[in-house]
N, C-alpha and C positions, 0 to 999 in steps of 0.2 A: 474507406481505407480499412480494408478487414485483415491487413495484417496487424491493426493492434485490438477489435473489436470483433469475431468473428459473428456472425447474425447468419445462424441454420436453423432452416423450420425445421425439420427433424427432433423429436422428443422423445429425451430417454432417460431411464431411470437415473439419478446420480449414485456412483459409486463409491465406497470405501474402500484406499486402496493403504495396505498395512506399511509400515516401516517408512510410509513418507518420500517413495521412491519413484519419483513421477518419469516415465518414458514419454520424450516429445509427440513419439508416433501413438501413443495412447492416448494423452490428454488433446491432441489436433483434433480427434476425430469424436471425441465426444460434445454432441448436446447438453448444455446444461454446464454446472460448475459441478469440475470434481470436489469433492472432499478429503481432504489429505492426514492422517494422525500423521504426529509432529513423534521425530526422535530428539530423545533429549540430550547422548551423546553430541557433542562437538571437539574434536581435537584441535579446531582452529588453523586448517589450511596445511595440516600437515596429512589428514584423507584428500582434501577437497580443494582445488584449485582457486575458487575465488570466497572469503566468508561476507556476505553481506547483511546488514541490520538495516531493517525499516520500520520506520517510525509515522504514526502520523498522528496530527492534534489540533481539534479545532478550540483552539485559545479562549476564543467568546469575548477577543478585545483585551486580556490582562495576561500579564505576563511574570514572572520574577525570575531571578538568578538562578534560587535553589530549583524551580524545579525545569529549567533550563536542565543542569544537572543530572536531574533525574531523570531526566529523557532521553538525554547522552549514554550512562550510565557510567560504572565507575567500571567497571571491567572487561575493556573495549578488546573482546577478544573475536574482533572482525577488520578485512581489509576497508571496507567499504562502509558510511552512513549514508543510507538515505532519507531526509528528512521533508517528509512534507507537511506544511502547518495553513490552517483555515481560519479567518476571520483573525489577522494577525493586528496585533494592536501597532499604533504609530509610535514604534520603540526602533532600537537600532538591532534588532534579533539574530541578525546576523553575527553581528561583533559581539552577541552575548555567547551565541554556538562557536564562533572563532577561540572562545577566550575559556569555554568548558573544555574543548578538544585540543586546548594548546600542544600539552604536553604528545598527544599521540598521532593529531591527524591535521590533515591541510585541506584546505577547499580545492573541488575538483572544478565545479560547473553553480549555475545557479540561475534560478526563473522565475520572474517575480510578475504579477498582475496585482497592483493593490493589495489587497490583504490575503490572495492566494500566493503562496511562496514555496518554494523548491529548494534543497542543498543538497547535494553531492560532496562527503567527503570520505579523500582517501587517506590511508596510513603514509605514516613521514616516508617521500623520496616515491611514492605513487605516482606523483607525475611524471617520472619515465615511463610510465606505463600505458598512458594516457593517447586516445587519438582522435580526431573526429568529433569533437565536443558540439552538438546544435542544439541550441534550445528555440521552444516555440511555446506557442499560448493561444488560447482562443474561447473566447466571451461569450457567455451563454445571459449574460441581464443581470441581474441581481441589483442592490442595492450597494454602489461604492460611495465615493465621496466619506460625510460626515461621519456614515453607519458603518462604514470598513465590510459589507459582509459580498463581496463578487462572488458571483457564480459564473463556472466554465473549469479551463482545467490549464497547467502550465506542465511544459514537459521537457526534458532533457537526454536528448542521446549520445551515449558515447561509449565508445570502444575503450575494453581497459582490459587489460593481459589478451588483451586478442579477442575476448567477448566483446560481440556490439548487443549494447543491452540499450531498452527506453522507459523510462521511468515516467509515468503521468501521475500528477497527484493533481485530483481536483475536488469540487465542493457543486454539486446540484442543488439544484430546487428541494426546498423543503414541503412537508406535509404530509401526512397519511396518503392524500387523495389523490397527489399528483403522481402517478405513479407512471402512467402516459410519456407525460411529461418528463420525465428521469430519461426514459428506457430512450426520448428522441434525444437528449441532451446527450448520451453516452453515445448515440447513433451520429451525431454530429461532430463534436469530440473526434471519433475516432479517424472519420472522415478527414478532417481540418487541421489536425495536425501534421508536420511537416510532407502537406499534399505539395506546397511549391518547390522541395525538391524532393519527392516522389521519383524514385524512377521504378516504370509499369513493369521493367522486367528482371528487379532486383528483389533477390529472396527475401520477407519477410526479417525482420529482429527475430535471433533467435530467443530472446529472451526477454520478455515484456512485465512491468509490473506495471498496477494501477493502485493507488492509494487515496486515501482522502475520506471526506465527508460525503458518503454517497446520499448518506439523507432516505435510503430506503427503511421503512418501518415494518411493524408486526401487523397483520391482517388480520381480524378475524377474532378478535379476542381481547379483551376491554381490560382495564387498568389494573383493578383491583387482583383478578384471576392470574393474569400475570405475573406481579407483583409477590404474592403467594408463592407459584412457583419459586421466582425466584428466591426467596426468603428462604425457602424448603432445598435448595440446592439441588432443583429440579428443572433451571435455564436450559437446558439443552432439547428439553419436550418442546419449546417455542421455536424452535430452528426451523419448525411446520409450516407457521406462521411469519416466517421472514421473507417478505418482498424480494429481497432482489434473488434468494433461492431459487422462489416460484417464477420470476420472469426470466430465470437466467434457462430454467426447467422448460418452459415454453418456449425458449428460443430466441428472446427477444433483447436481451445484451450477457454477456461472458462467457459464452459457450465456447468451450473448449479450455476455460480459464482453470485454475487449480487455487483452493483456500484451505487453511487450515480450519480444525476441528472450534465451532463456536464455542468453548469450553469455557469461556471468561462468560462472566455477565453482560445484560446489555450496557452499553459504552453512554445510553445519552439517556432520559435529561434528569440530572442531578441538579439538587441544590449547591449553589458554588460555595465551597470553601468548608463542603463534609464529603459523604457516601452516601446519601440521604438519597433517594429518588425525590423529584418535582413534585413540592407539596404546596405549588400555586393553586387558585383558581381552577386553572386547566389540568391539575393532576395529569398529568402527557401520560401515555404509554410507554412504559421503555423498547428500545431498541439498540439493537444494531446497526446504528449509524455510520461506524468508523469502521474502513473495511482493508485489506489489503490483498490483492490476487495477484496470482503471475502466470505467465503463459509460458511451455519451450516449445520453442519450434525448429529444434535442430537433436535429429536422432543421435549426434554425438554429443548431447551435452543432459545431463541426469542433474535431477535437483533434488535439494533434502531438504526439505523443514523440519530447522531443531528446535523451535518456539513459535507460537503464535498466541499471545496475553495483550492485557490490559494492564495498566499502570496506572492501580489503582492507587498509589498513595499521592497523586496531585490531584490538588483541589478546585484550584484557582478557577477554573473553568466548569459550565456544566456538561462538557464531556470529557469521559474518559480519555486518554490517549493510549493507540494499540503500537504493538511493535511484533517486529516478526525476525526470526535469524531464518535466511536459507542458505544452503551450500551449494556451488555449483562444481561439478565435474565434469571437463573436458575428457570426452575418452579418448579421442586421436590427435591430441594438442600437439604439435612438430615438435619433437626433441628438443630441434637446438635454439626454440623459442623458449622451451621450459626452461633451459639451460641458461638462456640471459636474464627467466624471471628471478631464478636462484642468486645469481648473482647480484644482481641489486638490492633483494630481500637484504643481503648479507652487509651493505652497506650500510 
C-alpha cells in the first residue's frame, strides 16, 4: 500500500527546505525523508485552514494525571489532538485525556490494540465536521498479555473540514540490530492497513502522518561519545548516525515523508522519574526513538510546521514524549464549504 509508505530505490541527498513550507509535488518525489525547519509563528486557524497537535509517548506501563496534562498542554490553540501512546499501562487513559481536554475538545475517533492506543480529538461542535471515520490495526508480534508491550501499528482515517487525512501511530521492534526488521514491519504496516477497503483506483490520503515508537537507534557511535555530545548541546552532529535517516536515505521506508529539524535531544532511554540518560548495566545509547512524519500528497493543500520538541518535563516514563503543531492550508477549498466552516466555528 504505497500510498501511505512509499518504497523508491532512487537515492538522494535529503534537503533542507526553509520556512517549513512543504509542496505536495515536492515532497512526493523525493527519496529519502525531507527535513523541514519549523516556523514558530502560529495565528491559530486564522492563516491556516486546519491547526493540528501530535503527540506521541511510549508510557513504559505508568501513567499520572499531571502529566496526562502535560501532554495535552494548557494552551490548546489547535482544532485537532492527535495522540498516539506505546506500551500503555492497564489504566482507563482514555477518561484521563477525556477529562484533561473537557473544557476545549471532544473525541473524534479512536484505535486501540492493547497497549498500542490512538485518540483523535476535535474542538467543541468539530463533529459537524466530521466524515468517514475508519479505523484499522495490524500485529506485527510483540510481547502483550501480562507485559503490555505489542508491536504493530493502529490507525485512523478521517475526513475533517473536507481533508481526508490517516493518522498511524505505531511501536516496532526494538534493538540496535534489528534494523531489517523495522524497515519489513513498516513495509507491512503499510501494506495492511485499510487494504480490505482499498480501492485500486482512488487517489492516495492526501495527507498522511505516522507516529510512535519507531525504535530506530544511532549507528555507529558508542555511548559515552554520544553522550558527550549531547551534554555539549552538540545533538544535532548525531542526526548522521540515526537509523531511520539512513534507511529512509536508501529507500527503504519514508521516502517522500517530511520531519522536522532533530533539534530536541534524544527522546530514549532515561532513567524514569529524572533527565538522567540510562545508568543501568546496559548504559543504552541514546536515541531518537519517538518520531513523528507526514506526507502531502495533494498540490492543493501546503503544510507548515510550527513545532517539533520533546516534552521534556515528564518523567514517569523512560522516554521522552515528542509533539509536533502543523498547519494545513487548502488553497482551492470551495467557497461555500468555507462559508459553513465559519459558520459553525462561530457557534
Amino acid at each position: 500500500m504505497d500510498r501511505l509508505c512509499s518504497l523508491i530505490s532512487a537515492k538522494r541527498r535529503k534537503r533542507r527546505t526553509p520556512m517549513a513550507i512543504i509542496d505536495s509535488a515536492d515532497a512526493s518525489e523525493e527519496a529519502g525523508i525531507t527535513t523541514v525547519e519549523t516556523n514558530k509563528t502560529c495565528e491559530f486557524s486564522t492563516t491556516s485552514d486546519l491547526c493540528i497537535c501530535v503527540v506521541t509517548w511510549n508510557m513504559n506501563g505508568q501513567v499520572s494525571y499531571e502529566d496526562i496534562k502535560k501532554l495535552v498542554g494548557g494552551d490548546r490553540k489547535y482544532d485537532v489532538l492527535v495522540a498516539g501512546l506505546q506500551e500503555v499501562p492497564r489504566s482507563n487513559i482514555l477518561g484521563l485525556l477525556e477529562d484533561a481536554l473537557a473544557d476545549t475538545h471532544i473525541l473524534l475517533g479512536k484505535a486501540v490494540m492493547q497497549s498500542l492506543q490512538l485518540y483523535i480529538f476535535g474542538s467543541k461542535n468539530s463533529d459537524l465536521f466530521i466524515k468517514e471515520v475508519e479505523v484499522d490495526k495490524h500485529d506485527v508480534g510483540g510481547c502483550g498479555g501480562l507485559i503490555r508491550r505489542k508491536k504493530g501499528a493502529v490507525a485512523i482515517s478521517i475526513r475533517y473540514k473536507g481533508i481526508q487525512m490517516v493518522f498511524i501511530s505505531c511501536h516496532l521492534s526494538a534493538h540496535a540490530h534489528n534494523v531489517e526488521e523495522r524497515n519489513s514491519q513498516c513495509r507491512h504496516i503499510s501494506h495492511s492497513l485499510f487494504s480490505k477497503t482499498w480501492n485500486p483506483y482512488a487517489k492516495p490520503a492526501p495527507v498522511t502522518v505516522w507516529l510512535g515508537d519507531l525504535n530506530y537507534r544511532l549507528q555507529g557511535i558508542d555511548t559515552f561519545p554520544a553522550r558527550n555530545l549531547i551534554e555539549n548541546n552538540l545533538h544535532e552532529l548525531l542526526t548522521t548516525k540515526d537509523q531511520l535517516l539512513q534507511e529512509a536515505e536508501r529507500g527503504q521506508v519514508f521516502s517522500g515523508y517530511c520531519e522536522g529539524t532533530l533539534a530536541f535531544k534524544p527522546t530514549y532511554k532515561y532513567n524514569i522519574g529524572s533527565s538522567d540518560y540510562d545508568t543501568s548495566y546496559k548504559i543504552r545509547v541514546p536515541a531518537w526513538t519517538d518520531r513523528i512524519l507526514f506526507k502531502i500528497e495533494d498540490e492543493d493543500i501546503n503544510a507548515t510546521l510550527h513545532s517539533y520538541e520533546s516534552i521534556d518535563s515528564i518523567d514517569s516514563s523512560d522516554h521522552k514524549p515528542v509533539k509536533a503543531h502543523l498547519c494545513l492550508k487548502v488553497n482551492k477549498m470551495d467557497r461555500s464549504f468555507k462559508s459553513r466552516i465559519s459558520k459553525y466555528e462561530q457557534v
